[in-house]
C-alpha positions, 0 to 999 in steps of 0.5 A: 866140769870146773876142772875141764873149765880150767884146762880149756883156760890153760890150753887157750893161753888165757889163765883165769876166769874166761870170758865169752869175749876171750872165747871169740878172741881165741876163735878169730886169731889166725895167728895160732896153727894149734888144731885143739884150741877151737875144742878149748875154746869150745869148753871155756865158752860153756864155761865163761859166766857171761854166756848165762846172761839173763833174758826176759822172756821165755824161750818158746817150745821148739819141736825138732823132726825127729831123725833116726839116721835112716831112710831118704828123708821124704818126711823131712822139710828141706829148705835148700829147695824151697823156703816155704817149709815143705816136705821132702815128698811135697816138692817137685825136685830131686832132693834128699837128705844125709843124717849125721846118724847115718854119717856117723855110723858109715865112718864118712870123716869129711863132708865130701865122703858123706856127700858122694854116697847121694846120688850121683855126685861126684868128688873132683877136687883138689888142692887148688880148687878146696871142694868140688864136686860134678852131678848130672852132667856139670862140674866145678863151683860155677855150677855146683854150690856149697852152703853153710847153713843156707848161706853162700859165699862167692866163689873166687877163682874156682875155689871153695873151702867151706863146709869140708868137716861134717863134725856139727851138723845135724843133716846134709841136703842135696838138691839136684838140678838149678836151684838159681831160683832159690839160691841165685847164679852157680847152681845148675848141677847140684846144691849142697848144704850143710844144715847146723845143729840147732840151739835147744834148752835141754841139755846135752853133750857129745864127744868124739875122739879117733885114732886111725893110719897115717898118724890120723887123729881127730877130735870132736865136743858139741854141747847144747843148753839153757840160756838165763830164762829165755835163750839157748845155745849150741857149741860145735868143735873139731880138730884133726890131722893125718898124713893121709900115708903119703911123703910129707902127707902132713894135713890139719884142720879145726873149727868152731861154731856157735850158735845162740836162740833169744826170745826177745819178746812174744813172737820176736826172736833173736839167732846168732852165730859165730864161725871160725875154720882153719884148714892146711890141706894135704900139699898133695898135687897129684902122681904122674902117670908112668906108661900112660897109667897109674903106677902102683910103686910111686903110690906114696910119693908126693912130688911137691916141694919140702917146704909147699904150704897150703892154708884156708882160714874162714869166719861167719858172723850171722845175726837173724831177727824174726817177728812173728806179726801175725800167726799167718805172717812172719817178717825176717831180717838176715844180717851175714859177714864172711871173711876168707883167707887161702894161701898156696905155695907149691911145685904143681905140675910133673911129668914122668920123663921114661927117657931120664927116667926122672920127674920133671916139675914145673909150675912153681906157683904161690897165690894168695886169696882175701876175701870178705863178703857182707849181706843182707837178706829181709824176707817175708813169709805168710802161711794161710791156709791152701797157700804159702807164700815167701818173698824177699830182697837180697843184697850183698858186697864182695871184695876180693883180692887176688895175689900171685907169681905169675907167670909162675916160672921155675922147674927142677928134676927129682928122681921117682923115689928116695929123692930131696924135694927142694924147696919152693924157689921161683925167679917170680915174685909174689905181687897183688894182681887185682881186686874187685869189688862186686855188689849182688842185689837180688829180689825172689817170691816163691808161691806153694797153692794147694789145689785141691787134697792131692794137688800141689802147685809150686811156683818161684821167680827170683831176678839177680843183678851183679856189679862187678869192679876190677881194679889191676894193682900191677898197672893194667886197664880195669873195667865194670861189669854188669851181669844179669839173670831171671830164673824160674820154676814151675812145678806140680806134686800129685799126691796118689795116696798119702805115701807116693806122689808123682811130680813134674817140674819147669826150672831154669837157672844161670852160671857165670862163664867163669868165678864172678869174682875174678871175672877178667877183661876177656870175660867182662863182655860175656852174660851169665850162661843160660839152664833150662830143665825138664824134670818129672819123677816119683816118691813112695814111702811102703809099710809104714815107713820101712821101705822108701824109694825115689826115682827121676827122668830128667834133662837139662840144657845150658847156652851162651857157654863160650865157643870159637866163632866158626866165621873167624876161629881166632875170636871166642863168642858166647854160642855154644851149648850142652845138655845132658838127661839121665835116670836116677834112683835111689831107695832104703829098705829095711830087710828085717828089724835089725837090717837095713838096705840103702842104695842109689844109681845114675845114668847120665848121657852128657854132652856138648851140642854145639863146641868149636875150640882152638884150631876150629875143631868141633866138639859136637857129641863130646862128654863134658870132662869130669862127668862119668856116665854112671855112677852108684853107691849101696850099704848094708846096715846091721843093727842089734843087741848093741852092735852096729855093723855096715858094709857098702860100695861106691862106683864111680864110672869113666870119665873124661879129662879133656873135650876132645874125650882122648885121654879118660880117668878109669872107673872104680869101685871100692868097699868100705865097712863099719863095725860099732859096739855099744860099751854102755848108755853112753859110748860107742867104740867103733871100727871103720875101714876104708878101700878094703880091696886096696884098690889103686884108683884115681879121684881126679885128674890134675892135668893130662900127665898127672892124677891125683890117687884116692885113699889106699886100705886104713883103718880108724877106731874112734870112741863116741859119748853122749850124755 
């Protein structure tokens, strides 16, 4: 150990007895690119003696759910749904959670891999939106929410970037539907949230290191333990990189979390944690389409310029003090600062010209994003009996500032292949464009009465308020803005018999039109966008527990979307609406002891009910864009006499780029398996490979002339330890 302690300190830049303060300095400069400095700095901070500081009182016994990687979770407490610490099968939602064992053993190596193996959601990001993804019917970061241990950053300009590397988390949870009444506006489709590893006394340590095709290398530690006499803590580091085998494919990330647990005093405890991820995503825009389709000769090219550049730097600081005041009743104050930096420099648009035989670039486009949020949540809960009860006020304060070169001139012409890629060269020059500054006040209660043995009652009701200020820094008139929201849930859990409950749910939701943050004059007279749903479903565990299943019927509605108005076309209104209903089920069975059976499915019938858009053209019974109609994953898992294998597929239907449903991005399926063997107690060697039939597919569009490609066939081998 001292001498790993030693090279951490070397690696880091900082010779010497390493300090926890060092630690964090090195965790926050930006001004270092090193992807292994969170790793070293991970070590040195199990390292540093001022980490072991002496406490008073005794940690308390915490007891951690037992997670085996396998089945749907419906033991599981789900907090993204509800805060009242109910099960997976007592809630009258659609939810279900992904182990990292599962994770794991798959070989998914970004979150969103892992993410799109639940039911029906679907990756659509790309590079100018970070992570992004559509389930039942909606799509984007105005309707699908990410969250990062339960916390939430704003969404400014379409954009997310957190959480992306799955590396530190115990378990991925979805819940399907609105969830405004647990998380606030944003969140009709889908939310996801990435649940951390907790801090615990006993000790333990892991490691992960993969080399694979495309020049890809990743690396991992985590490491958990004691703190003096009452404390413990939990360190996560991973960094990586990849050429993603396409042209100056060049993609890095790194990250570090921490985490500590104090029991203050008997019945008062102390959570900290401290973030940092750097990202330079792949500059990877798209191809453009050759004929009308995806052209397998251009797969590797990457049509940006030589010296485009994309960055995504972001950091957490929490603090959370919980008292226990009475068995029944415990009172929580959350303390949270989240600080954003993105940077993007690139040639975004190409069209195939067949006539020149050239592709022709345009859209030379550099933006920069500041971004730092500050909150608060106090909260109490009460658990009594037949009836739980949470109730809480949040608040929070957002600047954001927006920089960029718009009207984003400059074009040029390159060859399909073997051709110099320039550089970035616009006649427009970088400026700051605006600023706001929202403030986000927020009070919620939810309410769980048990009827009687087999009825469960679920009641929640939170209201939101958002001030948002613009200021232009090139000149231009500013304005405030007040935007409003309630939203609901009502729902009811029959219990038939200890393993299988029926469940019906009332919930209503809001979106904003477009990102509160960079909310402009055209948009300030819009309200939040309106949700309602109707959901009702089913959830079995059979034979102990070996086999699990779930299914829903659900539909949901959303006005106030923005619309021409038919009296007079050149003006847009809110009036518009779409709804969408559908079908799902998922289910794990265990086939025989050392086999394992997992597999979901959707059918989702969205549409516009009421669109006019330029030119006064309906919309009317047109699939909103990046909403497939089906969608299904399946995987086979083998596990015995130390090996582990898997194999699986994902299918993700037609989708549509556009309203007007003209042009439409092909289904696809592709087949992925894994093979693991168990060296000793301690390591697992495993082999993943990805798109094994080499299907050539697109993810998601980037305009009507480009698509960006999904991964070609690789291959990685990584090697785990545990101790």
């Amino acid at each position: 150990m001292a001498t790993a302690c030693a090279l951490a300190n070397l690696t880091a830049g900082r010779p010497g007895q390493f300090t926890t303060s060092d630690a964090f300095m090195i965790l926050s400069s930006q001004a270092s690119s090193t992807p292994i400095r969170p790793i070293a700095a991970a070590i040195a901070l199990l390292c540093a003696p001022a980490a072991w500081a002496q406490q008073t009182a005794i940690m308390p016994v915490v007891t951690i759910q037992a997670e085996s990687g396998e089945g749907l979770g419906l033991a599981r407490q789900v907090a993204t749904a509800s805060r009242l610490g109910l099960e997976a099968r007592e809630l009258p939602a659609s939810v279900e959670s992904l182990g990292a064992a599962a994770i794991e053993a798959r070989g998914d190596v970004l979150l969103k891999d892992a993410v799109t193996r639940s039911t029906g959601l679907t990756d659509i990001s790309s590079p100018g939106n970070g992570i992004a993804y559509a389930a039942r019917g909606f799509s984007g970061n105005s309707a699908i929410a990410l969250l990062e241990n339960g916390q939430r950053p704003q969404v400014g300009s379409g954009t997310a970037t957190t959480p992306s590397d799955p590396w530190g988390y115990d378990y991925i949870e979805v819940l399907r539907g609105p969830g405004s009444v647990v998380h606030g506006s944003g969140t009709t489709g889908a939310t996801i949230n990435a649940v951390r590893k907790a801090p615990t006394r006993a000790g333990a340590l892991e490691a992960m290191a993969g080399i694979g095709a495309g020049r890809a290398l990743r690396a991992g530690v985590g490491a958990s333990g004691a703190l003096g006499q009452g404390g413990a803590f939990r360190v996560d580091a991973s960094a990586g990189r990849s050429d993603g085998l396409i042209e100056r494919g060049d993609a890095r990330h790194a990250k570090l979390l921490t985490s500590a647990a104090f029991a203050l005093a008997p019945g008062l405890d102390l959570d900290l944690q401290l973030d940092h991820a750097q990202q330079k995503p792949q500059r990877y825009f798209g191809t453009p389409l050759v004929d009308g389709g995806l052209s397998r000769a251009l797969r590797r090219q990457n049509y940006n310029v030589g010296d485009a550049d994309i960055e995504f730097n972001d950091s957490k600081a929490l603090a959370r003090l919980s008292w226990r005041v009475t068995p029944a009743l415990t009172v929580s104050d959350e303390l949270v600062y989240m600080k954003a930096r993105r940077h993007w420099r690139n040639v975004e648009s190409y069209f195939y010209n067949p006539q020149a035989r050239l592709v022709e670039r345009s859209d030379y486009i550099a933006i920069g994003h500041a971004q730092e949020q500050a909150g608060n949540r106090l909260e109490a809960r009460w658990d009594a009996g037949a009836n739980r009860l949470v109730a809480g006020w949040e608040a929070a304060a957002i600047d954001f500032t927006h920089t960029n070169n718009a009207p984003y001139g400059g074009a040029s012409s390159v060859a399909p292949t073997g051709f110099d890629p320039g550089r970035f060269d616009s006649p427009d020059p970088l400026r700051p464009n605006f600023r706001t500054d929202t403030v986000s006040h927020a009070v919620y209660a939810e309410d769980a009465y048990r009827l009687s043995e087999r009825l469960l009652l679920l009641a929640g009701l939170r209201h939101d308020r958002y001030q948002v200020a613009r200021t232009s820094l090139q000149g231009a008139a500013g304005f405030d803005a007040t935007l409003q929201s309630t939203a609901a849930r009502l729902g009811l859990t029959w219990t038939l018999a200890p393993d299988t409950s029926l469940y019906g749910q009332f919930s209503s939701g809001s979106d904003p039109v477009t990102s509160l943050l960079s909310l402009n004059l055209a948009n300030s007279r819009y309200k939040l966008t309106r949700s309602r749903q109707l959901e009702t479903g089913v959830k079995q565990s059979l034979a102990g527990g070996k086999a699990e299943w779930t299914a829903a019927l659900y539909r949901i509605r959303k006005d106030d979307i923005i619309t021409r108005d038919p009296a007079n076309p050149a003006l847009s209104i809110q009036g518009g609406s779409q709804s969408s209903r559908g079908a799902e089920i998922s289910a794990s069975v265990a086939l025989a002891p050392a086999w394992r059976l997992e597999g979901n499915a959707v059918y989702t019938d969205a549409a516009f009910d009421t669109l006019v858009e330029s030119g006064n053209v309906s919309r009317a019974g047109k699939r909103p864009s990046d909403t497939p109609t089906s969608s299904a994953n399946l995987w086979l898992s083998y596990r015995a006499a130390g090996w582990r294998g898997g194999a699986g597929a994902r299918y993700v239907g037609e989708r549509f780029i556009d309203n007007a449903n003209t042009q439409s991005l092909p289904a696809y399926t592709t087949l992925d398996a894994s093979v693991g063997w168990q060296a000793s107690r301690h390591v697992l060697v495993q082999l993943n490979l990805r798109n094994l039939a080499d299907r050539l597919y697109a993810s998601t569009s980037y305009g009507g002339s480009q698509y960006l490609l999904g991964e070609r066939r690789h291959a990685e081998l990584t090697v785990q330890w545990r101790y």
